[in-house]
PQR file of N, CA, C, O and H, with PARSE charges and radii, in Angstrom:
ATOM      1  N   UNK A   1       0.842  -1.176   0.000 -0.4000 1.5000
ATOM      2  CA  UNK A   1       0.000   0.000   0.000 -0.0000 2.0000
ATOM      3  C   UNK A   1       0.892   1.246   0.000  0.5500 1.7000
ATOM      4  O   UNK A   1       1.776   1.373   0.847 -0.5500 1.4000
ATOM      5  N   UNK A   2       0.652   2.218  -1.000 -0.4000 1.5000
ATOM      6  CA  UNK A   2       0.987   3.626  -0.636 -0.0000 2.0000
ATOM      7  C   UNK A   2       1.063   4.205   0.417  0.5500 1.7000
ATOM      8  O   UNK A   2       0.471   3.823   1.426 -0.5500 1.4000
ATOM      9  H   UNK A   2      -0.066   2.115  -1.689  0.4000 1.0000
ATOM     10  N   UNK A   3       1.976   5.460   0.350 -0.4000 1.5000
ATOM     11  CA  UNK A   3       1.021   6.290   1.439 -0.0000 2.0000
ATOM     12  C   UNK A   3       1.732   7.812   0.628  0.5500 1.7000
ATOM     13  O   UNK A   3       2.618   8.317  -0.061 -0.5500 1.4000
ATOM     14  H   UNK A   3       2.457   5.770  -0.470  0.4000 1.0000
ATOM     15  N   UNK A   4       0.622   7.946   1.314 -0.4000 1.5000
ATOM     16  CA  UNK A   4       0.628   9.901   1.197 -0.0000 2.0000
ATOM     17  C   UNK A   4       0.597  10.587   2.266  0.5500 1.7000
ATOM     18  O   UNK A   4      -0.261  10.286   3.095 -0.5500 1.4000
ATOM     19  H   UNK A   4      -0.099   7.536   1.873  0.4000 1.0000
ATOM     20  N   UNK A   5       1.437  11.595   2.520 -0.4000 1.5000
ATOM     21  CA  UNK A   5       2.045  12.830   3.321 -0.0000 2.0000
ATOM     22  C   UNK A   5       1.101  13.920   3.226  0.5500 1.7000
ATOM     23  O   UNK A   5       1.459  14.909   2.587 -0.5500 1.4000
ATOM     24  H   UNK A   5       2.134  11.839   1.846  0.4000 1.0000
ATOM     25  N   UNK A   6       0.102  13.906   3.686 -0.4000 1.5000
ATOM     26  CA  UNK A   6       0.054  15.585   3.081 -0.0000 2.0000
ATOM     27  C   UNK A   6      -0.325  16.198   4.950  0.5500 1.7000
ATOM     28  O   UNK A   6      -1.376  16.784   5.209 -0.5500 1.4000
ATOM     29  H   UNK A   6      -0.190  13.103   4.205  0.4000 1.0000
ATOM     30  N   UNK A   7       0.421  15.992   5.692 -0.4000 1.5000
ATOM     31  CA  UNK A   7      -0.057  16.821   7.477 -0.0000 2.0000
ATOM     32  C   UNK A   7       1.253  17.787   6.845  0.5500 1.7000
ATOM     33  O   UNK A   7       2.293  17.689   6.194 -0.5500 1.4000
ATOM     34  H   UNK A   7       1.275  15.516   5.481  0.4000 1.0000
ATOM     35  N   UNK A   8       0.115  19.080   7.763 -0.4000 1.5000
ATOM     36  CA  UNK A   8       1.423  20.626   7.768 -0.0000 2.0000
ATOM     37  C   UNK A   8       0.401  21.251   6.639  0.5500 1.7000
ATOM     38  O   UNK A   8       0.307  22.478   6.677 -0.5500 1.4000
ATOM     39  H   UNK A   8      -0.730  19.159   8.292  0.4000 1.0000
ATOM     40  N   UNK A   9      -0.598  20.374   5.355 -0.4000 1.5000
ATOM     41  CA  UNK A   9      -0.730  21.262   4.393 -0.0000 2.0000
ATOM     42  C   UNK A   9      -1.713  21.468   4.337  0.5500 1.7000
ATOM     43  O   UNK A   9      -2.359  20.503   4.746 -0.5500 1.4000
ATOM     44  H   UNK A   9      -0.521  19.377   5.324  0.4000 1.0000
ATOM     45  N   UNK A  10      -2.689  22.760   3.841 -0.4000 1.5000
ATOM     46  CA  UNK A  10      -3.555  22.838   3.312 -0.0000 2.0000
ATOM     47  C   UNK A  10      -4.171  23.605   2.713  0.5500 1.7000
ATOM     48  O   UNK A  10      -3.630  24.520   2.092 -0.5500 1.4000
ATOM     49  H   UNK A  10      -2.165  23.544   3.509  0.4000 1.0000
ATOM     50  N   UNK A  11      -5.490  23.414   2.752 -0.4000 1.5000
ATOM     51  CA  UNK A  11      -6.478  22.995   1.121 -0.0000 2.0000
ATOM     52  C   UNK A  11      -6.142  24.226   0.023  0.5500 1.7000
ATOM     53  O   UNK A  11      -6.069  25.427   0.283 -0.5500 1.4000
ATOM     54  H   UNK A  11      -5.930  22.671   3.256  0.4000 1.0000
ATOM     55  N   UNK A  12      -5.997  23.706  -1.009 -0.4000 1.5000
ATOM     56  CA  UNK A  12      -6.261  22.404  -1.554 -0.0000 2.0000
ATOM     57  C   UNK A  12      -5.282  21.531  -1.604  0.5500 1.7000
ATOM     58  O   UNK A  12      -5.672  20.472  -2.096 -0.5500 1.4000
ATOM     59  H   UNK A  12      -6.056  22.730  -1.220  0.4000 1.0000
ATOM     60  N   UNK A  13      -3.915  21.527  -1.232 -0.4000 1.5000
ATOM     61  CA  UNK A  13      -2.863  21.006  -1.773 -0.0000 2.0000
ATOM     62  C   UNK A  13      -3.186  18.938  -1.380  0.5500 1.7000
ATOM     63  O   UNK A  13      -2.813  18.041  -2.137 -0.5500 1.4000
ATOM     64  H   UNK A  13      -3.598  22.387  -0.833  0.4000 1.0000
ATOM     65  N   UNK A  14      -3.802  18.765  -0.286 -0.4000 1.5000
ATOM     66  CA  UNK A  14      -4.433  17.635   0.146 -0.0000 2.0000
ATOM     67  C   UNK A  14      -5.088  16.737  -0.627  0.5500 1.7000
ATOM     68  O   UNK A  14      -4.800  15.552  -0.792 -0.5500 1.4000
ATOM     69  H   UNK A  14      -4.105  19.494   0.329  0.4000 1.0000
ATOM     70  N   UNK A  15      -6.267  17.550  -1.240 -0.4000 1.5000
ATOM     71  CA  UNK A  15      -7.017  16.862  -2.377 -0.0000 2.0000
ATOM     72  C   UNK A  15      -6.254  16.659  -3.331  0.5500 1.7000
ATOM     73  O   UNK A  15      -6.052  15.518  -3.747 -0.5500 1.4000
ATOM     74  H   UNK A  15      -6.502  18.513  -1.106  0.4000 1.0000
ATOM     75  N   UNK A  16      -5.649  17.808  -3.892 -0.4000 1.5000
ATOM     76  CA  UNK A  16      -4.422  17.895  -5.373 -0.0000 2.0000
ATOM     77  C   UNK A  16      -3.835  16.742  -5.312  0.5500 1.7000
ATOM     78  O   UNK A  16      -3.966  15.963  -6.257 -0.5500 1.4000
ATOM     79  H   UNK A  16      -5.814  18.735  -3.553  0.4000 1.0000
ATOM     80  N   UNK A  17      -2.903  16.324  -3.946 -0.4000 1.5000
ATOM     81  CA  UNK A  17      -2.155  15.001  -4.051 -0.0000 2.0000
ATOM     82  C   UNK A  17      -2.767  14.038  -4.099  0.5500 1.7000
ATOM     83  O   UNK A  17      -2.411  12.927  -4.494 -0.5500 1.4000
ATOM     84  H   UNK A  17      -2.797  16.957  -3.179  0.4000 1.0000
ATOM     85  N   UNK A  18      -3.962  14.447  -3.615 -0.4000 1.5000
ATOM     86  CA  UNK A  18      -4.698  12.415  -3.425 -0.0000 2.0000
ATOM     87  C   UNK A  18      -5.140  12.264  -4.945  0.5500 1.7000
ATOM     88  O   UNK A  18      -4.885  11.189  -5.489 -0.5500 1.4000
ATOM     89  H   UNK A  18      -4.251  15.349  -3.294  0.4000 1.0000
ATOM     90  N   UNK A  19      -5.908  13.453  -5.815 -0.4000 1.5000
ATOM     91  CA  UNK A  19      -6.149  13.234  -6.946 -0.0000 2.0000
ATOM     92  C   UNK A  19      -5.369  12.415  -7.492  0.5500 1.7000
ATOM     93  O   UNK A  19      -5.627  11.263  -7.841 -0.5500 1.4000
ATOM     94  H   UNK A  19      -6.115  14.326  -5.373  0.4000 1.0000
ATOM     95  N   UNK A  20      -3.905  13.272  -7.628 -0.4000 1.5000
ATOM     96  CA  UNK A  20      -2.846  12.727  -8.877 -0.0000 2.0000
ATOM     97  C   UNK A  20      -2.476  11.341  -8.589  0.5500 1.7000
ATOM     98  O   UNK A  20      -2.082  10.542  -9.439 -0.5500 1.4000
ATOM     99  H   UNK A  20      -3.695  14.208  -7.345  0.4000 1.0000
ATOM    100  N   UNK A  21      -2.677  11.016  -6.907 -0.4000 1.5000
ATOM    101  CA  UNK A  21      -2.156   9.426  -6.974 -0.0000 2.0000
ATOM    102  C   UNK A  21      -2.979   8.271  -7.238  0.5500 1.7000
ATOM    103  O   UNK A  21      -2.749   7.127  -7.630 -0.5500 1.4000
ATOM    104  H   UNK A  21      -2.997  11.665  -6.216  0.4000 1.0000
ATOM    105  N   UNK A  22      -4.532   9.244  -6.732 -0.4000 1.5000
ATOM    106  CA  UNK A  22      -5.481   8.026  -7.861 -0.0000 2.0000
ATOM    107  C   UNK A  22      -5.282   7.911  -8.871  0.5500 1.7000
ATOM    108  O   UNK A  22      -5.216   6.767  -9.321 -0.5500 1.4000
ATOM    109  H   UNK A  22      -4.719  10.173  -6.413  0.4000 1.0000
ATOM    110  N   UNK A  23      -5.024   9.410 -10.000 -0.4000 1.5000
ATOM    111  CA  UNK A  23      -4.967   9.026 -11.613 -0.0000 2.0000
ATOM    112  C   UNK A  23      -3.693   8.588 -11.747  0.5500 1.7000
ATOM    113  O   UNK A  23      -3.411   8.329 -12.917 -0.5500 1.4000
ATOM    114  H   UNK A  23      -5.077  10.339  -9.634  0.4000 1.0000
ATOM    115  N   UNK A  24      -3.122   8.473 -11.233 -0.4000 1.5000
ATOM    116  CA  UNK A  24      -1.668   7.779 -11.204 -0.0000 2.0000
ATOM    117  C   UNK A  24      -2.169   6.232 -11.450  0.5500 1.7000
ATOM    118  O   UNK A  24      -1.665   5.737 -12.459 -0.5500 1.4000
ATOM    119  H   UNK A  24      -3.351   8.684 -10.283  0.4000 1.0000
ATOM    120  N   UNK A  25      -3.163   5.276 -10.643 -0.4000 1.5000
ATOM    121  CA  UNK A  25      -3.474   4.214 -10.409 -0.0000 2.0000
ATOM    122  C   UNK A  25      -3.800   3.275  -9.157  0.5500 1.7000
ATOM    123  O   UNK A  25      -4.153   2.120  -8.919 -0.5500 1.4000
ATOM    124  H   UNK A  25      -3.572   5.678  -9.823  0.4000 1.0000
ATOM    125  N   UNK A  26      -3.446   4.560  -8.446 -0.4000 1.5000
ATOM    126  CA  UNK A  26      -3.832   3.577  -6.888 -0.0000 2.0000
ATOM    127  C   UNK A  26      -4.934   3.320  -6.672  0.5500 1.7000
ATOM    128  O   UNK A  26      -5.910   3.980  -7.029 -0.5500 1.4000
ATOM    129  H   UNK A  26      -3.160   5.498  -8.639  0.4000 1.0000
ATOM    130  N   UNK A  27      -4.928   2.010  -5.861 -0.4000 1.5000
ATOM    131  CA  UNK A  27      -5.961   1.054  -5.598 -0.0000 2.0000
ATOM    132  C   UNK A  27      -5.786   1.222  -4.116  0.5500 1.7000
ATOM    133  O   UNK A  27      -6.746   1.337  -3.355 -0.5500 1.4000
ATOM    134  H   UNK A  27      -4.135   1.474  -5.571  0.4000 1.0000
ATOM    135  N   UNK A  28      -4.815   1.231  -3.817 -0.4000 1.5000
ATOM    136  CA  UNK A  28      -4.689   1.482  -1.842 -0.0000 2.0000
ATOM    137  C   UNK A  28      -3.854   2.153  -1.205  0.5500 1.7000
ATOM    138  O   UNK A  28      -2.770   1.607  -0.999 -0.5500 1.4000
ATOM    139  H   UNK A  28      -4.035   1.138  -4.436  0.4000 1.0000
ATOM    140  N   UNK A  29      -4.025   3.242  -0.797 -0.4000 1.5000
ATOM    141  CA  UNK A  29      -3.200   4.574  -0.020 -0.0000 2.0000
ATOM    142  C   UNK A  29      -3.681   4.908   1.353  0.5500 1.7000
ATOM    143  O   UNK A  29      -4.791   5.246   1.764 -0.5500 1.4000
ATOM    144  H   UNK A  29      -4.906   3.685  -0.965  0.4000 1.0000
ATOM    145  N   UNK A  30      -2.490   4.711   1.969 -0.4000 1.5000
ATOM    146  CA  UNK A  30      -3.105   5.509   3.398 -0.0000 2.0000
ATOM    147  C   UNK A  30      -2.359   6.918   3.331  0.5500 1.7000
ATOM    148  O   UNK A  30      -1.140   6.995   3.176 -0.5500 1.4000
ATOM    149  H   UNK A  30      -1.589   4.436   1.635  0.4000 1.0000
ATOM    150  N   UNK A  31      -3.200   8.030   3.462 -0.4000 1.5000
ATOM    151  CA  UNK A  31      -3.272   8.758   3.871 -0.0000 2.0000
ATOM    152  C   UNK A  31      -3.131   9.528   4.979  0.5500 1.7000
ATOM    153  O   UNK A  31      -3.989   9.393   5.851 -0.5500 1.4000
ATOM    154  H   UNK A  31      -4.190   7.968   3.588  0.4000 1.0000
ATOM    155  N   UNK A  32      -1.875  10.637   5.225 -0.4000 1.5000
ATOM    156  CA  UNK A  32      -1.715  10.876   6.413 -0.0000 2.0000
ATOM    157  C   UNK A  32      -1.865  12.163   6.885  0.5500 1.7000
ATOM    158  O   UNK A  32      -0.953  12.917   6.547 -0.5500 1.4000
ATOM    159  H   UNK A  32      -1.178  10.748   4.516  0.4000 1.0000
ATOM    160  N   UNK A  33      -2.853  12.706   7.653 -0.4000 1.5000
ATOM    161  CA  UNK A  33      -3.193  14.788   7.575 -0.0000 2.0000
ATOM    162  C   UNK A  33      -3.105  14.629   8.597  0.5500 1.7000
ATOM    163  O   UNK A  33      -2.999  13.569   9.212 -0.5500 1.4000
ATOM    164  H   UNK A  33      -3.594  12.093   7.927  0.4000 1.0000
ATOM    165  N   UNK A  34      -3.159  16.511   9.244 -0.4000 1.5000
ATOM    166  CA  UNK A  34      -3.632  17.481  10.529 -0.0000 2.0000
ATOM    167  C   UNK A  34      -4.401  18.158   9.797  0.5500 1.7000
ATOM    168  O   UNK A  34      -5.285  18.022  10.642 -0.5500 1.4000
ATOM    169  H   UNK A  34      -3.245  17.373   8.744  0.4000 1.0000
ATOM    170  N   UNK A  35      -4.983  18.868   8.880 -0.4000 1.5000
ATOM    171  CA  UNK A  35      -5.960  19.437   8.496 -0.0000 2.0000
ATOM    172  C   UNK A  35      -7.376  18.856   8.717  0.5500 1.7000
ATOM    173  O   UNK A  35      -7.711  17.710   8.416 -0.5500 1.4000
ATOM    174  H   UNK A  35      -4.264  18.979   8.193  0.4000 1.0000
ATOM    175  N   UNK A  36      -8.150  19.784   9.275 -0.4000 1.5000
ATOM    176  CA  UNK A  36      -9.123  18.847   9.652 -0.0000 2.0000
ATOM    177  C   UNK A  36     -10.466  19.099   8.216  0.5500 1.7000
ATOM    178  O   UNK A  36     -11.384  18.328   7.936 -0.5500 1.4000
ATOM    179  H   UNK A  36      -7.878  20.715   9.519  0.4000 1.0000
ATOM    180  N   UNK A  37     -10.162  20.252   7.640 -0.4000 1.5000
ATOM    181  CA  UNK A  37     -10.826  20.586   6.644 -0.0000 2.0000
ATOM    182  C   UNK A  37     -10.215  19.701   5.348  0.5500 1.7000
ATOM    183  O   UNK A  37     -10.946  19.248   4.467 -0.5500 1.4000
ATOM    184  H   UNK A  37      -9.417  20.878   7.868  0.4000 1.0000
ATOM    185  N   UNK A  38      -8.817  19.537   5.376 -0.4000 1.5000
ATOM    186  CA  UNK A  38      -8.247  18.649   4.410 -0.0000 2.0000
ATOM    187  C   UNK A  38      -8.983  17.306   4.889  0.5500 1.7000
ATOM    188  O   UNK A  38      -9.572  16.794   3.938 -0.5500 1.4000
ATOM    189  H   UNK A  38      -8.223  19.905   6.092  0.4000 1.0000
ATOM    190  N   UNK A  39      -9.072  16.842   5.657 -0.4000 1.5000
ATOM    191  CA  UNK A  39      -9.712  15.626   5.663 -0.0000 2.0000
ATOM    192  C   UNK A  39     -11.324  15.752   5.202  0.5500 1.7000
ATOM    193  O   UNK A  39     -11.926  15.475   4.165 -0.5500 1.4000
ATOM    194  H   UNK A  39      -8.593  17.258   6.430  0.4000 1.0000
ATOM    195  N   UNK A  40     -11.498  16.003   5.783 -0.4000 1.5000
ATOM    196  CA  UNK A  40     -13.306  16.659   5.163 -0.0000 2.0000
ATOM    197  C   UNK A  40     -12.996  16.460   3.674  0.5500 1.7000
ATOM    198  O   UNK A  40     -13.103  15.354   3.144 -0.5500 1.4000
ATOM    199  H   UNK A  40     -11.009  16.228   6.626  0.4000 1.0000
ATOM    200  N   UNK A  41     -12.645  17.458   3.074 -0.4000 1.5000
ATOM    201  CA  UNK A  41     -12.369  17.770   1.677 -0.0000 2.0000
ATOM    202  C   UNK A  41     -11.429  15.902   0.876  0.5500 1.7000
ATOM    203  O   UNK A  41     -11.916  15.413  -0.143 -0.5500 1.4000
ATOM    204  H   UNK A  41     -12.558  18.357   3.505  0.4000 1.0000
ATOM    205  N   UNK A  42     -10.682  15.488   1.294 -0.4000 1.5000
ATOM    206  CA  UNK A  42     -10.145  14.402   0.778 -0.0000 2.0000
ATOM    207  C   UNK A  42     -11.367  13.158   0.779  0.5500 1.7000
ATOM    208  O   UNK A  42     -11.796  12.353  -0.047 -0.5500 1.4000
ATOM    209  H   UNK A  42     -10.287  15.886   2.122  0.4000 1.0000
ATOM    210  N   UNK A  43     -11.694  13.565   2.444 -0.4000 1.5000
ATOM    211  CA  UNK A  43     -13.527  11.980   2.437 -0.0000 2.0000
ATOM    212  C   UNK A  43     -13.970  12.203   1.552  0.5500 1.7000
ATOM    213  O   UNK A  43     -14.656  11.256   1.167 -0.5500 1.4000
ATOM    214  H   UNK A  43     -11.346  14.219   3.115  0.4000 1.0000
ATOM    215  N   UNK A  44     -13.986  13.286   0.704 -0.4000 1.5000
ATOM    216  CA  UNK A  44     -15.561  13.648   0.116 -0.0000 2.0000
ATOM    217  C   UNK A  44     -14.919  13.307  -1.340  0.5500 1.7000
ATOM    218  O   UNK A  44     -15.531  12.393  -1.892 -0.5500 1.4000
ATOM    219  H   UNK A  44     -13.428  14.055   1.017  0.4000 1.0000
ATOM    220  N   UNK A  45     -13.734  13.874  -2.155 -0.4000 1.5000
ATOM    221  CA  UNK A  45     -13.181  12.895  -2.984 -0.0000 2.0000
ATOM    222  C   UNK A  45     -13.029  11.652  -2.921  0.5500 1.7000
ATOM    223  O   UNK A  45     -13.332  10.929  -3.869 -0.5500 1.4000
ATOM    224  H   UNK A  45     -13.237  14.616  -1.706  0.4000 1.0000
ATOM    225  N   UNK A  46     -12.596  11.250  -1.934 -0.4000 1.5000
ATOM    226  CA  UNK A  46     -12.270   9.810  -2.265 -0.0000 2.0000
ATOM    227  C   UNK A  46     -13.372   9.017  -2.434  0.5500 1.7000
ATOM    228  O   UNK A  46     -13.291   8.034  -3.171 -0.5500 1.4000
ATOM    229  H   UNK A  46     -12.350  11.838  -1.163  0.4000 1.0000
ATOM    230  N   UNK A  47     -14.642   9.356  -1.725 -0.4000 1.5000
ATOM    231  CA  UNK A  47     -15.843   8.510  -1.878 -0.0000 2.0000
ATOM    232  C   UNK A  47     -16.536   8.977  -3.674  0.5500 1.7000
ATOM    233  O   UNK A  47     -17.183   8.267  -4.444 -0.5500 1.4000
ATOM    234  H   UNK A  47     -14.707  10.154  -1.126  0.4000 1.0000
ATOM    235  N   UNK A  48     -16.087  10.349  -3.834 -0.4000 1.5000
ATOM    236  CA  UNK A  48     -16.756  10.120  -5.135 -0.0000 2.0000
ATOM    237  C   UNK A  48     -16.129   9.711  -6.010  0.5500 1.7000
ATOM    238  O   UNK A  48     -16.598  10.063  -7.092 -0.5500 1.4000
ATOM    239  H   UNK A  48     -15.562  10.927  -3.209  0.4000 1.0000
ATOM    240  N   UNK A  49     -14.958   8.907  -6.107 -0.4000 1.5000
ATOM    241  CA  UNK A  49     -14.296   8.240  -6.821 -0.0000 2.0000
ATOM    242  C   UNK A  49     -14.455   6.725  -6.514  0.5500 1.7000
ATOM    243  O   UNK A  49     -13.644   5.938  -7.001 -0.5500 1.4000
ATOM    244  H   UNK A  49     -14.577   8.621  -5.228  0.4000 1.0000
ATOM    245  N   UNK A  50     -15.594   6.234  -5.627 -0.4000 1.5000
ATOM    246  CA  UNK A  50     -15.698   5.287  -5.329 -0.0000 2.0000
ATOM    247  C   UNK A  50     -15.037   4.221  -4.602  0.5500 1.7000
ATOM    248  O   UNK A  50     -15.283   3.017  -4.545 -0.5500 1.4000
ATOM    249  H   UNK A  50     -16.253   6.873  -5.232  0.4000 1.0000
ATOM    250  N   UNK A  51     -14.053   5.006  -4.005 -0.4000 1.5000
ATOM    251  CA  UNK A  51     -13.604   4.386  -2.701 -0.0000 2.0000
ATOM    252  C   UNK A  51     -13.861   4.365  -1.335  0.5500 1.7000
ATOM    253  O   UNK A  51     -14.273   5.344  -0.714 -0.5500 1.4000
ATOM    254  H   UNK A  51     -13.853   5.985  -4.051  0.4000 1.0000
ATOM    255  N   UNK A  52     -13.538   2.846  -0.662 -0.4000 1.5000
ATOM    256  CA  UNK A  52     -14.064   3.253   0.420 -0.0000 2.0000
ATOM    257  C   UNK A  52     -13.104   3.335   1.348  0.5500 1.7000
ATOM    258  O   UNK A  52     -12.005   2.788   1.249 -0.5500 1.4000
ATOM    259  H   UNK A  52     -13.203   2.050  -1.167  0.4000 1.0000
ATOM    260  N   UNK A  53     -13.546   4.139   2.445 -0.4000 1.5000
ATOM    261  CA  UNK A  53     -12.458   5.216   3.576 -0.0000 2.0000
ATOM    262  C   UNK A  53     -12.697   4.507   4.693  0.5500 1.7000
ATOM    263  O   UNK A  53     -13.846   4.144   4.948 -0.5500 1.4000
ATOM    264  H   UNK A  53     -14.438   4.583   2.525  0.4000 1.0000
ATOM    265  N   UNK A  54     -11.592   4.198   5.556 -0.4000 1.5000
ATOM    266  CA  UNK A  54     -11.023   3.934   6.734 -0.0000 2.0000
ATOM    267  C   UNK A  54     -10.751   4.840   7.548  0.5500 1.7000
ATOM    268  O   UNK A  54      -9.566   5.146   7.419 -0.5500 1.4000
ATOM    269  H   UNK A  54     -10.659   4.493   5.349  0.4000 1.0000
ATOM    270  N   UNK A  55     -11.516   5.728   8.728 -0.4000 1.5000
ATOM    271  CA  UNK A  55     -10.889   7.115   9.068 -0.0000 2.0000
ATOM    272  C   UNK A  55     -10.284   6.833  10.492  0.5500 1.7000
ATOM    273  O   UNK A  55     -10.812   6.018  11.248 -0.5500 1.4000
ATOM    274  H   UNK A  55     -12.479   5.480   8.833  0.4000 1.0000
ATOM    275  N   UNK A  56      -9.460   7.350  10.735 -0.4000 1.5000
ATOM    276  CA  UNK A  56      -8.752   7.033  12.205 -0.0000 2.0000
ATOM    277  C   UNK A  56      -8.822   8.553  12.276  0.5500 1.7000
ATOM    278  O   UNK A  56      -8.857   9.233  11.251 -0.5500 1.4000
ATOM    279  H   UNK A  56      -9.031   8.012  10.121  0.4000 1.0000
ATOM    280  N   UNK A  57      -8.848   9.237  13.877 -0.4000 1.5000
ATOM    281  CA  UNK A  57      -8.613  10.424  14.279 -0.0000 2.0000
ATOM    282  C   UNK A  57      -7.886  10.116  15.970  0.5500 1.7000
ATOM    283  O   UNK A  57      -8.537   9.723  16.937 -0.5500 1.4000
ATOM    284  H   UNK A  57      -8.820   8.684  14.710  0.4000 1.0000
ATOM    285  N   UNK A  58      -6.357  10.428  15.957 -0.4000 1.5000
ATOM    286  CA  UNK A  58      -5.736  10.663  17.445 -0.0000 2.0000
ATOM    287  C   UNK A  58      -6.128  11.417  18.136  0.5500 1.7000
ATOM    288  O   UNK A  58      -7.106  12.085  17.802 -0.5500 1.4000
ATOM    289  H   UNK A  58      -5.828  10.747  15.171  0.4000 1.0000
ATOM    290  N   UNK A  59      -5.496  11.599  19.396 -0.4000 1.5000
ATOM    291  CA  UNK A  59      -6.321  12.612  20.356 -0.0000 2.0000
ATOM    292  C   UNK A  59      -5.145  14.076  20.162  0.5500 1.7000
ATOM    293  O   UNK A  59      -5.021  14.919  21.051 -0.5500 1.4000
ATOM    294  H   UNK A  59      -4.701  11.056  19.668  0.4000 1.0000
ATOM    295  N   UNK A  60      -4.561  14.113  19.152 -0.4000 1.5000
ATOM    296  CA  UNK A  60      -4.190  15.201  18.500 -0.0000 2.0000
ATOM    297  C   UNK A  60      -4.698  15.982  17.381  0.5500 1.7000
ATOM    298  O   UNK A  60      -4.344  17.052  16.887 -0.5500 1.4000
ATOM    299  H   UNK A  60      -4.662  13.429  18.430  0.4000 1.0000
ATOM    300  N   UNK A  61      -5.788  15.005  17.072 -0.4000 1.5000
ATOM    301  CA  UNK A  61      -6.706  15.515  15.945 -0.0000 2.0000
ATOM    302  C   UNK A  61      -5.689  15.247  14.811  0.5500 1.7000
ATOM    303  O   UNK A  61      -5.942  15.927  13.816 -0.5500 1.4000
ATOM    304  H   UNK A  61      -6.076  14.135  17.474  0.4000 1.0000
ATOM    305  N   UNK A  62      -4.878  14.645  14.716 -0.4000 1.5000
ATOM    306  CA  UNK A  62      -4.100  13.898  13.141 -0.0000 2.0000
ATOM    307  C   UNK A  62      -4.798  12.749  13.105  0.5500 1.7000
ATOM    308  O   UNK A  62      -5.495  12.319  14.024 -0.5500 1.4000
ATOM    309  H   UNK A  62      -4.672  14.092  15.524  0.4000 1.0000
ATOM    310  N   UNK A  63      -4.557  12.060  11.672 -0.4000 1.5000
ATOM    311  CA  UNK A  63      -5.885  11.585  10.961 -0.0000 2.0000
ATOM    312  C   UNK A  63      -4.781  10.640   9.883  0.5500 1.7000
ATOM    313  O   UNK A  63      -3.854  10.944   9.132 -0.5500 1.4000
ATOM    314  H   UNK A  63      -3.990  12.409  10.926  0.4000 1.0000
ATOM    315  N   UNK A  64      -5.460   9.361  10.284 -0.4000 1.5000
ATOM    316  CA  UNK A  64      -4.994   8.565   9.077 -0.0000 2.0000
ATOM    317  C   UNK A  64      -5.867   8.202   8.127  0.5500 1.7000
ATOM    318  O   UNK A  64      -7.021   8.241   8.555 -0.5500 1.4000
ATOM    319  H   UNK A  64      -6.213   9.114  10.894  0.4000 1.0000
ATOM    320  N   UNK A  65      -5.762   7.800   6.790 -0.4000 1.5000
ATOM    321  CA  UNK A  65      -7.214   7.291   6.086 -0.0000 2.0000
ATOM    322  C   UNK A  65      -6.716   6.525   4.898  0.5500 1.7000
ATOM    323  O   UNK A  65      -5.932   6.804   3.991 -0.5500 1.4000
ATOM    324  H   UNK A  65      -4.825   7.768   6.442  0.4000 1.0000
ATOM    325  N   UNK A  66      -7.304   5.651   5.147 -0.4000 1.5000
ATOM    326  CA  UNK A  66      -6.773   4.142   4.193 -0.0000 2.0000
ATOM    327  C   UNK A  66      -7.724   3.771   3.313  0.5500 1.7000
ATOM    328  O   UNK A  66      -8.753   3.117   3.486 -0.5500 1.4000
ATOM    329  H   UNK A  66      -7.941   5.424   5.884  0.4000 1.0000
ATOM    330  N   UNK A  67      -7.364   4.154   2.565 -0.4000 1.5000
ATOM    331  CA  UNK A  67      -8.596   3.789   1.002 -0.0000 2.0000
ATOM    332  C   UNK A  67      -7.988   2.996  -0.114  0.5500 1.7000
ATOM    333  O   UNK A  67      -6.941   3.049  -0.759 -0.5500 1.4000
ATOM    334  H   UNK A  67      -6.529   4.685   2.425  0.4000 1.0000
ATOM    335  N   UNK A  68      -9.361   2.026  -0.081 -0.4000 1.5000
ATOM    336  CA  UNK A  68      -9.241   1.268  -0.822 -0.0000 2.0000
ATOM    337  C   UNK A  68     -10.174   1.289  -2.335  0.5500 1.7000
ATOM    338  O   UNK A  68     -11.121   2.074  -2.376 -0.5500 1.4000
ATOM    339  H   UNK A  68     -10.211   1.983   0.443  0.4000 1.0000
ATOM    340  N   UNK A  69      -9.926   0.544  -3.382 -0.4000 1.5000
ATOM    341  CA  UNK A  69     -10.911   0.810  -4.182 -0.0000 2.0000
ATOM    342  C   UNK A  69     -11.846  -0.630  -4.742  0.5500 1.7000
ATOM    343  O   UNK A  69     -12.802  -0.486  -5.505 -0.5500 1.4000
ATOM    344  H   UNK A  69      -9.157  -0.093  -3.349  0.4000 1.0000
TER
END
């Protein structure tokens, strides 16, 4: 499985990366933010691309999310 970096950044730069690594071809990326609006904004892509989301939230409010397709 992938993963993607995007904590420290945000929006849009969050969505931007998750885009390009779906059209890239991924089938399974975990995902790693502190944006809490980047996460919002990435759930809501990734489900309309028809994947489904795994959301973890620490008690730091960082956020993992493992999508599969």
């Amino acid at each position: 499985m992938d993963k993607l970096d995007v904590r420290g950044l945000s929006c849009p730069m969050p969505v931007l990366q998750t885009k390009k690594a779906i059209d890239k071809g991924a089938k399974e990326l975990l995902i790693l933010g502190t944006s809490q609006v980047a996460k919002e904004n990435v759930l809501r892509l990734v489900k309309s691309q028809g994947f489904d989301a795994n959301l973890t939230v620490d008690e730091k409010n960082d956020w993992e999310m493992e999508i599969k397709k």
